[in-house]
Structures are given as C-alpha cells and as structure tokens.
C-alpha positions in Angstrom: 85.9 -53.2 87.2 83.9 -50.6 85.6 85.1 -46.8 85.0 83.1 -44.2 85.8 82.7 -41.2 83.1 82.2 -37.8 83.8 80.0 -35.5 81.7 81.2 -31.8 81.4 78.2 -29.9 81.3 77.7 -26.8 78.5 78.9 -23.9 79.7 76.0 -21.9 79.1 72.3 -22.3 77.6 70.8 -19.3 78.6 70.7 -18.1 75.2 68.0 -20.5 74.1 64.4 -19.2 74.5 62.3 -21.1 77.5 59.6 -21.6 74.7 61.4 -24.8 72.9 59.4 -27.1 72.2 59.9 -30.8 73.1 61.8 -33.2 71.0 59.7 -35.0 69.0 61.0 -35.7 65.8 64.3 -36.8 63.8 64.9 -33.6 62.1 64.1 -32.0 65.7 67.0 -34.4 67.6 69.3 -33.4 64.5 68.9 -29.7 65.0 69.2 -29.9 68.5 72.4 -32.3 68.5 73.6 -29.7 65.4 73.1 -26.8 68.9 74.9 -28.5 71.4 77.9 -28.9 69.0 77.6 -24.9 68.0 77.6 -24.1 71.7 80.5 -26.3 72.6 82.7 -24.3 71.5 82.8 -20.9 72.3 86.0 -19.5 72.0 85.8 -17.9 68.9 84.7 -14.3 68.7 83.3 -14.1 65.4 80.6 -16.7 65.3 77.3 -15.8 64.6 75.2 -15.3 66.8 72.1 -18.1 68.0 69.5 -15.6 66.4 71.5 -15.7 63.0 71.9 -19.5 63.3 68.0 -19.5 62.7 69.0 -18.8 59.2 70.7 -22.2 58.1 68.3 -24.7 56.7 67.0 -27.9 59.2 68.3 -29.8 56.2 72.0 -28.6 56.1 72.0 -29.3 60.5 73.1 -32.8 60.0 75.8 -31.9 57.7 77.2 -29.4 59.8 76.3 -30.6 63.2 78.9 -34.0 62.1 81.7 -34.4 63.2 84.0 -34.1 60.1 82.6 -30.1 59.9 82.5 -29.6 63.6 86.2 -30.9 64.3 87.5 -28.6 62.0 85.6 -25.7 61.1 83.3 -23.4 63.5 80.9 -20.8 61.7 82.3 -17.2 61.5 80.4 -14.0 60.7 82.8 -12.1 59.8 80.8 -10.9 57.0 77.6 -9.6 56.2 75.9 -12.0 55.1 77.3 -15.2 56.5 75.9 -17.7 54.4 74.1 -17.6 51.0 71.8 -19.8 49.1 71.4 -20.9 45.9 71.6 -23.5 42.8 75.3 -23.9 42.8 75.1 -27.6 41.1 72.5 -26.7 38.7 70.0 -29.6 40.3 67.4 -26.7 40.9 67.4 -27.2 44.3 68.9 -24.4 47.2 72.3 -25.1 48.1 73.9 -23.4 51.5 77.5 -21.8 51.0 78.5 -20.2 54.8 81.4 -18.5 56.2 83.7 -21.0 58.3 87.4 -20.6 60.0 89.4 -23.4 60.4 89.9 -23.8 64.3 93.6 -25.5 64.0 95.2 -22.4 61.5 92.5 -20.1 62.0 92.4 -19.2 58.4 88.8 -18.1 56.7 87.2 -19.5 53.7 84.0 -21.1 53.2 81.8 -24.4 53.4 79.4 -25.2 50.2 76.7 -27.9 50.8 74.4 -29.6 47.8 71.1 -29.8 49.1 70.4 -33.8 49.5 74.4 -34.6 49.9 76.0 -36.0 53.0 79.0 -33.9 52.6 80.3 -30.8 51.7 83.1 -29.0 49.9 85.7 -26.4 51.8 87.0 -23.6 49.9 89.8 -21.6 51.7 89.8 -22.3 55.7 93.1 -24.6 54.9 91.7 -25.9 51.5 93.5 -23.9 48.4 91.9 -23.0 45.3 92.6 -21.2 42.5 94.0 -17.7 43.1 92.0 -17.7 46.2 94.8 -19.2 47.9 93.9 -21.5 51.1 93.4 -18.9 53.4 90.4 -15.9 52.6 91.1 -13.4 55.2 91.6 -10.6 52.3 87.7 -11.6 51.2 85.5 -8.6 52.1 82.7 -9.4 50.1 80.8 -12.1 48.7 77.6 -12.7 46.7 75.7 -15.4 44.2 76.5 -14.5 40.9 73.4 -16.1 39.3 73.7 -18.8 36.0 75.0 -16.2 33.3 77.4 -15.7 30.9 80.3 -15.2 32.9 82.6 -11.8 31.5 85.8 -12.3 30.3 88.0 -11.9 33.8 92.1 -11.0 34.1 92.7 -14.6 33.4 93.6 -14.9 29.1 92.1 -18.4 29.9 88.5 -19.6 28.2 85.6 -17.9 30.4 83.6 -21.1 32.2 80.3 -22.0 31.2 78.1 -22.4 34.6 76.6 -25.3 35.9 74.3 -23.5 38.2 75.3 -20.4 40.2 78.4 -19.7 41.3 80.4 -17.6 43.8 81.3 -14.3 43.5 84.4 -13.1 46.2 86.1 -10.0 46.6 88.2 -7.7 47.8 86.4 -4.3 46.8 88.1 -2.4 45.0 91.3 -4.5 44.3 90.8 -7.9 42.8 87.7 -10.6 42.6 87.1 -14.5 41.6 84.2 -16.6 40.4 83.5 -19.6 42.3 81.9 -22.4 40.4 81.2 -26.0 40.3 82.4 -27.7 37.2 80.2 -31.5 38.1 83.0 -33.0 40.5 85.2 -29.5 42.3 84.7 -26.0 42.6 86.7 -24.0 40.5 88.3 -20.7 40.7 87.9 -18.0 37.8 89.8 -15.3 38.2 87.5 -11.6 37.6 89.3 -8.9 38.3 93.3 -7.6 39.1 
C-alpha cells in the first residue's frame, strides 16, 4: 500500500518581487533552493532581511543553502555589516565570513567560506576558539583586518604572520581578537584587554 505525503506549504512569499525571472539555470535552481531554505524558518528575529540577502555571493548559495549550514545555523544581522568579504586564505580570491546563531543554543558567532570550497568553518555559534569563547554575543564589532603585520596584542605569545586577511572582532572599547587562518583552522590572536 502506498502512503501518501503531505507538503506544508511556505508560510509566506510575498516578499519576493513578481519580476523573478524563470529558472533557467543551475546556479539559478541553487539560489532559489538556497531561498526556500532561508524562508523556512522564520522564527528568528534577527535575520536579515531578503533585500540584504542580495548581498551574499551566487557562489556561496550552495554552501549555505545545504543542509549541514541550514540544520544548524540561520543568518543573523545582528550587526552592521552582516557579512564581509575578503582573501582570508591567501588564494587571491573573495572569501564570504557572515554573521550566524546557532538555532539549538542560540549562541552568535560566525561562518567563514573559501571561495571554491564545499564547506565552511564556524567560529563561535557553539564552536570555541581561542579567547573568543564558543559563544560571541559580547562581539559588537567586526571588520577585515587586511594582510599586514599584525601588532603585538595582550597575548606575550609570537605575533602571527598572515596567510591572507584575517578577522578583526571586538567589543569597543574593552577587549578585541584577530581571526586568521593558519593553512588548516582559524586561529585566535588575542589584540587587546
């Protein structure tokens, strides 16, 4: 005997513009399949909104449209900006780094994806590194800290040479880190108090 399945429709798609064009492509079906994940869950305040979501590259929507990022994580925009780019691997290409929450703990941190990879690497969100701790709710501010000599920090430890770019987070006025990949992990380098 066969079972029948029922769909549950998406709540709502009234956000998207009547001007979409048809799907036509791969890169198109991925982006789209990378939307309906986005809008199936909605019950967390701080997402971006569809409008800033035009900001994330077509090629990072397979990545994050997966389930192994979508199970877990949802987008937040708790901060202004919600994603950076740039050469955090030192392969001259654009990677993404975004703002994420982990939906089980609901504790912040943040997503870094290598253009051309498959995968991508969590910092905070449930994921501890370095001083950062796994959780980077005290984070109000964030920014590429382009390849450069890196200034001695608080940490009496030997100041890392960088790869590519790297992370800079903060919490103004009170203590800061240096986020950088080392060829196989980010690191943590601690900047200030």
């Amino acid at each position: 005997m066969q079972q029948r399945v029922a769909f549950r429709p998406i709540a709502s798609l009234a956000f998207l513009p009547s001007s979409i064009p048809p799907l036509r492509s791969n890169s198109t079906i991925a982006y789209a399949f990378f939307l309906a994940v986005l809008c199936s869950d909605q019950g967390h305040a701080e997402e971006p909104s569809w409008e800033q979501l035009q900001n994330i590259p077509l090629w990072a929507s397979a990545v994050l449209g997966s389930a192994p990022f979508s199970d877990p994580y949802v987008f937040s925009n708790r901060l202004n900006p919600f994603l950076l780019q740039g050469d955090f691997n030192g392969d001259s290409r654009l990677d993404l780094a975004i703002l994420v929450q982990q939906k089980k703990s609901g504790a912040a941190g943040l997503v870094v994806i290598h253009a051309g990879a498959s995968g991508f690497h969590v910092i905070g969100a449930g994921t501890a590194v370095g001083n950062g701790g796994d959780d980077f709710s005290w984070m109000n501010a964030w920014n590429v800290f382009s390849k450069s000599p890196v200034p001695l920090g608080a940490d009496s430890s030997s100041v890392p040479e960088l790869r590519g770019d790297a992370l800079r987070v903060q919490k103004l006025e009170s203590a800061s880190g240096i986020i950088y990949w080392d060829g196989s992990s980010y690191q943590w380098y601690q900047q200030g108090d």
